[in-house]
C-alpha positions in Angstrom: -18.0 -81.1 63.2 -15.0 -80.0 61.1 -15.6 -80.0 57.3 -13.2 -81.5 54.7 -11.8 -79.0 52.5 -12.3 -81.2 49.3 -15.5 -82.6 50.3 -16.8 -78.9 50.8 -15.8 -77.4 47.5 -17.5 -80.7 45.9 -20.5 -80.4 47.3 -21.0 -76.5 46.3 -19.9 -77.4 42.6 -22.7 -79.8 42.3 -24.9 -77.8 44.0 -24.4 -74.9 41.4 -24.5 -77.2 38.8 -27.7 -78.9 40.0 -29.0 -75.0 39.9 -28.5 -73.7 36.8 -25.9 -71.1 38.0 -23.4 -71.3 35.3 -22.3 -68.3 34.2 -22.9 -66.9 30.7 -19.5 -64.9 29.2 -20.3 -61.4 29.2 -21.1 -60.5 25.4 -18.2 -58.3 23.5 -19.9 -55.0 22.8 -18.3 -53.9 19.5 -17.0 -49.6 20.0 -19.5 -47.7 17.8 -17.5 -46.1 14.8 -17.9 -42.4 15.2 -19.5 -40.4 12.3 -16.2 -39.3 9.7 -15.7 -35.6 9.6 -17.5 -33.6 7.0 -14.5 -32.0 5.0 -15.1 -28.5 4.5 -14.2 -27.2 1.1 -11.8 -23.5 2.1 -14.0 -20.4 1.1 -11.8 -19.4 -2.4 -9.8 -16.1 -1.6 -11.4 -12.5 -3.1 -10.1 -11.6 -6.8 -7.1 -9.4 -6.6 -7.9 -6.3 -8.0 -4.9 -4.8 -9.9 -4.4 -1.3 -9.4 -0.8 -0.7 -9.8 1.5 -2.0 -11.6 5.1 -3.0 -10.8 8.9 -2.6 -12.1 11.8 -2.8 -10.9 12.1 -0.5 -7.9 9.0 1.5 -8.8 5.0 1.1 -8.9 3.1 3.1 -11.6 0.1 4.3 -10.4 -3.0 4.3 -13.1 -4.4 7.0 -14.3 -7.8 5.6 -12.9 -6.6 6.0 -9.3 -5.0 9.5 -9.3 -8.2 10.5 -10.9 -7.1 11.6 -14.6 -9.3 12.5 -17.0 -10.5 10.7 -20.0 -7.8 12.2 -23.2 -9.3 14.3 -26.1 -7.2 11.3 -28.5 -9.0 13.9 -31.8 -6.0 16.5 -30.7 -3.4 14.0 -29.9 -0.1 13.6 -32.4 1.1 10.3 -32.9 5.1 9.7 -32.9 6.5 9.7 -36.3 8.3 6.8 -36.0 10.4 5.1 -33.0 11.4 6.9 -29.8 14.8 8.8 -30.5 15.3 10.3 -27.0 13.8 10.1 -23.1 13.6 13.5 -22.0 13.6 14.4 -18.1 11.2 17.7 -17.0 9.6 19.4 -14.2 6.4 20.6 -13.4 8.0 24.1 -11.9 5.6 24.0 -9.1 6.6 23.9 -6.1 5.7 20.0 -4.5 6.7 19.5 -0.8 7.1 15.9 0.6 3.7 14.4 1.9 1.4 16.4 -0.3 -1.7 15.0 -2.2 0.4 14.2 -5.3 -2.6 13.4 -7.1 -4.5 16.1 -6.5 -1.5 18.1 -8.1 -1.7 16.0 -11.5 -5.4 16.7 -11.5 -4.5 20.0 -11.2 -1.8 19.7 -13.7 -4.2 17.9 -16.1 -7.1 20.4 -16.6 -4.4 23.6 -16.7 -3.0 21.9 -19.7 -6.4 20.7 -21.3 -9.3 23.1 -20.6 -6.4 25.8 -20.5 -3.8 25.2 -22.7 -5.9 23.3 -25.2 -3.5 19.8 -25.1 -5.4 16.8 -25.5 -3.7 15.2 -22.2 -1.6 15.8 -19.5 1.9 16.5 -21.6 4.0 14.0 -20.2 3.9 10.3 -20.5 5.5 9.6 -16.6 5.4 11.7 -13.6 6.9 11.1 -10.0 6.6 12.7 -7.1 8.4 13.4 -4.2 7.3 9.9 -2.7 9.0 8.1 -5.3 5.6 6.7 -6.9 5.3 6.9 -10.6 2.2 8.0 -12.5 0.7 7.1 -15.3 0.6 9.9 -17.9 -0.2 10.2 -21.8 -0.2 7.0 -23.8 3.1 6.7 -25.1 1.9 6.4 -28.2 1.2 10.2 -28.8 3.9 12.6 -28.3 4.4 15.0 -25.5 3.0 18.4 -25.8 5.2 21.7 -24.4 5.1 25.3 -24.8 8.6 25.7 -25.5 9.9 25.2 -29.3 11.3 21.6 -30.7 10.2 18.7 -32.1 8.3 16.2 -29.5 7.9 13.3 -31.9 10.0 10.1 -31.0 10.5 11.7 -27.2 9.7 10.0 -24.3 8.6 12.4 -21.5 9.4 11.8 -17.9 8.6 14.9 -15.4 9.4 15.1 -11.6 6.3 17.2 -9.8 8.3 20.2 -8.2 10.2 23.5 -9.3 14.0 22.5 -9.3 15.0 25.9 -9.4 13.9 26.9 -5.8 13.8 23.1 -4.3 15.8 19.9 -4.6 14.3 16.4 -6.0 14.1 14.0 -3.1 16.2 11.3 -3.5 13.0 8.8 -3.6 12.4 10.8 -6.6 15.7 10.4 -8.0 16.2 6.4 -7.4 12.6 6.6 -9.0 14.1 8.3 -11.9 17.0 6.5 -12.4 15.1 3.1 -12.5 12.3 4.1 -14.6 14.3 5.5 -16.9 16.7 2.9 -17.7 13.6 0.4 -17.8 11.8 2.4 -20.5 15.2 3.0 -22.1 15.3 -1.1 -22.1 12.0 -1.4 -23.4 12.3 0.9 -26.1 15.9 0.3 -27.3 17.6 3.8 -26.5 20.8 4.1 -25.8 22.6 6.4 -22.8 23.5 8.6 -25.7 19.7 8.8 -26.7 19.1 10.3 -22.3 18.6 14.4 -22.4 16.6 16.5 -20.2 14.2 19.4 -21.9 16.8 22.2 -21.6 19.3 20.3 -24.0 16.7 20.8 -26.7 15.1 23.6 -26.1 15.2 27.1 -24.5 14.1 26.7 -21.2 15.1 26.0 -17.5 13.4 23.1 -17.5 14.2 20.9 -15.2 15.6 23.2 -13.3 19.2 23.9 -12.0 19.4 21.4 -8.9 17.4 19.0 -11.2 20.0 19.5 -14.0 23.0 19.7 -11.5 22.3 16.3 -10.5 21.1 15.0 -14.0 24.7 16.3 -15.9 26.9 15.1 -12.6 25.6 11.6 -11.8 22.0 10.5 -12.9 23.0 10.1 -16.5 25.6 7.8 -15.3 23.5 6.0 -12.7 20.9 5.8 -15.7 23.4 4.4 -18.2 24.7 1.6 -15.2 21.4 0.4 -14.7 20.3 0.3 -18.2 23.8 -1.7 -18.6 23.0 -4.2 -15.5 18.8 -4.7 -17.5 20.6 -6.0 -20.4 23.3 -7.7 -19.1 20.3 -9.6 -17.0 18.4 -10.3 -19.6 21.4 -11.7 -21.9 22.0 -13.9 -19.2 18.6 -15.1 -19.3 18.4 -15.6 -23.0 21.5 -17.9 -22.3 20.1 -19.7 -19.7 16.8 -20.5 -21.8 19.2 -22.2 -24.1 21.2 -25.0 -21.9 
């Protein structure tokens, strides 16, 4: 018997209806949230210990790290009065590049204090062949030397090696010329105000390639840079005021 297409799918509706076969929608399961990330708070960076301090184109290393003594202050003189010159020396030992510089100022230390009887290290600066500047004296006190002149009011700079028999290294030299205009800056000396130990006292301190070099450029270099500090800093000042 052939079925009627219409009569057929009539039949089977009823049929499911009659049944209970309707079909629930399928329930909307929400998406879980997901837990929010616990911020983590950065572990703070280790205090920066400062060991050196900076100018420009030099670092001064502290007396703390190249291991100086503690001064005898009882025997040290103060300066009468302001600083009148800065005066450029030399240890007169011979100081090749790469040595243990600070072992040398150690060195250099106790000779002058448990030997000599000087309350400090004589000099208030020293650089050595690297270019690195050390702390010396407290420039508060004046320099101490075994030749004759007045120390009060000089500011005491010394290159570690004998000039004489060896030639500064020109790390040394760009050392010199930079601290030496800076502490010129600071401590409002003039290029006319610049000498070296031999131009005040008897003595071939700081030696003839030291001196060579100090009379035929480095005052000049010195005097430049000193010039360029305070034309920097005039330009500063005017800029603070616009």
């Amino acid at each position: 018997m052939r079925l009627d297409p219409l009569r057929t799918w009539v039949l089977v509706s009823s049929f499911c209806l009659s049944c209970g076969m309707d079909r629930e929608a399928p329930a909307v399961v929400e998406p879980t949230a997901l837990p929010a990330a616990e911020e983590v708070e950065p572990e703070p960076s280790p205090p920066t210990v400062k060991t050196q301090d900076e100018g420009p184109g030099f670092t001064v290393v502290q007396r703390s790290q190249w291991g100086g003594e503690a001064p005898d202050e009882t025997i040290l003189k103060p300066h009468e009065g302001a600083f009148r010159h800065l005066t450029v020396h030399h240890t007169a030992g011979i100081t090749r590049t790469g040595t243990d510089e600070a072992s040398i100022l150690r060195s250099i230390q106790r000779m002058h204090m448990h030997d000599k009887g000087w309350g400090d290290i004589a000099y208030h600066y020293l650089i050595g062949p690297s270019g690195k500047v050390y702390e010396g004296r407290d420039t508060q006190y004046q320099p101490d030397t075994a030749t004759r002149y007045d120390t009060s009011g000089h500011l005491a700079i010394c290159l570690l090696g004998n000039f004489e028999e060896q030639a500064p290294t020109p790390q040394a030299l760009e050392t010199l010329v930079a601290l030496a205009a800076q502490e010129m800056e600071d401590n409002g000396l003039t290029a006319a105000q610049l000498t070296s130990h031999q131009k005040v006292a008897a003595t071939l301190c700081p030696g003839k390639n030291l001196e060579a070099w100090f009379i035929g450029e480095g005052k000049n270099e010195i005097a430049k840079r000193l010039e360029e500090g305070l034309t920097d800093r005039e330009i500063e000042a005017q800029d603070e005021l616009r």
